[in-house]
C-alpha positions as CSV (number, residue, x, y, z in Angstrom):
1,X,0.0,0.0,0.0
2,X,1.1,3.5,-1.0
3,X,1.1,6.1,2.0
4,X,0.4,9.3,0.6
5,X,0.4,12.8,3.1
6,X,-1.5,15.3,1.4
7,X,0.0,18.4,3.5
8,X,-2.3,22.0,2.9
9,X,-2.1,25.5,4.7
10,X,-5.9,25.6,5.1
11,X,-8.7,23.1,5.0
12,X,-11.6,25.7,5.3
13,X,-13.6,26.7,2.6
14,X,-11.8,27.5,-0.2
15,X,-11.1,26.3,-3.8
16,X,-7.4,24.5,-3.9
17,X,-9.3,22.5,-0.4
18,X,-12.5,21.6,-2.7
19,X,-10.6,20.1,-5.3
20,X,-8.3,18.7,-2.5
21,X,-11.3,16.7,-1.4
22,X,-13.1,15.9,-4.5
23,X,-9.7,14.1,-5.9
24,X,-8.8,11.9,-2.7
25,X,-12.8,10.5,-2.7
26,X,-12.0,8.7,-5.9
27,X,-9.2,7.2,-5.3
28,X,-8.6,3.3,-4.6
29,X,-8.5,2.9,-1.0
30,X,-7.2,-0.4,-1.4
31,X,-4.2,0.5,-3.1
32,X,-3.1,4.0,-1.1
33,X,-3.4,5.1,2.3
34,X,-4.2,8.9,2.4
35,X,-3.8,11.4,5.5
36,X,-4.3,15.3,5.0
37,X,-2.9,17.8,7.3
38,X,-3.3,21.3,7.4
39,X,-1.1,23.9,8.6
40,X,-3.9,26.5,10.0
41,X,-7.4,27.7,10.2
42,X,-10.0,25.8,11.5
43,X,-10.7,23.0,9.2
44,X,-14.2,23.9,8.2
45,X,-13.9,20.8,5.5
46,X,-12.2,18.6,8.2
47,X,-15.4,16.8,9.4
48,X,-16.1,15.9,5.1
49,X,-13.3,14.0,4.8
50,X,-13.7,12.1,7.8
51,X,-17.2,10.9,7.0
52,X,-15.2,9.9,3.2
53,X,-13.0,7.9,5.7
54,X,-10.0,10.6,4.9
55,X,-8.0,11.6,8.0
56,X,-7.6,14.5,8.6
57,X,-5.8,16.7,11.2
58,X,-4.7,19.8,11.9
59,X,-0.6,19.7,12.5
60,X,0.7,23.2,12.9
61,X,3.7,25.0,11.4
62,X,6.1,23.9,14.1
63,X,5.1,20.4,13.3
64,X,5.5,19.3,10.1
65,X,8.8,17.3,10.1
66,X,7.9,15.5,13.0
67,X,4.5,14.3,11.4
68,X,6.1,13.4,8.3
69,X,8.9,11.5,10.5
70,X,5.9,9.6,12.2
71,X,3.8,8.8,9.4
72,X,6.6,7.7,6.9
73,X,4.6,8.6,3.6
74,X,5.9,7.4,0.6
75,X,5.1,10.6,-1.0
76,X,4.2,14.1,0.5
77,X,1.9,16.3,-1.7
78,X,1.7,19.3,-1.1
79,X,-0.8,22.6,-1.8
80,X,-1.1,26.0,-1.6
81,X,2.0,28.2,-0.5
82,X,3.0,27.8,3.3
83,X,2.6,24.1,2.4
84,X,4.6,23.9,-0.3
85,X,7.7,25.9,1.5
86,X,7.4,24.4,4.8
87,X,7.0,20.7,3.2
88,X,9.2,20.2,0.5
89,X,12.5,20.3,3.0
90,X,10.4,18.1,5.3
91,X,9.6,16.0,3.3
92,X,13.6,15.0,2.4
């Protein structure tokens, strides 16, 4: 099984977090194991993905390389800009 962390600044309302949701649904659950965290807000969207059997949790700034470090994922995506600077280097 792939493990896949899908790593976002927000996961409140919001475009980029729409199509964030819309594209993990559809994918096989039997070949990858997706997590999303998200750097800050609330996570208006949080409670959708759990009822699509997505986790989802809210990780902070500070802890992104020691999520990463426990979670092991084979790949990191990530979206939108604070993600995308913060989780590249973590993610190497």
């Amino acid at each position: 099984m792939i493990r896949i962390v899908h790593l976002i600044t927000t996961l409140d309302m919001g475009g980029a977090e729409g199509q964030l949701f819309e594209v993990l649904s559809r994918l096989p659950r039997e070949r990858y194991r997706i997590t999303v965290a998200w750097l800050k807000g609330r996570g208006e969207l949080a409670p959708r993905f759990g009822e699509a059997g997505i986790p989802a949790r809210r990780i902070g700034v500070r802890s992104v390389l020691g999520f990463l470090r426990r979670e092991r994922p084979h790949l990191v995506h990530t979206h939108l800009m604070k993600a995308d600077l913060l989780g590249g280097p973590a993610a190497r």
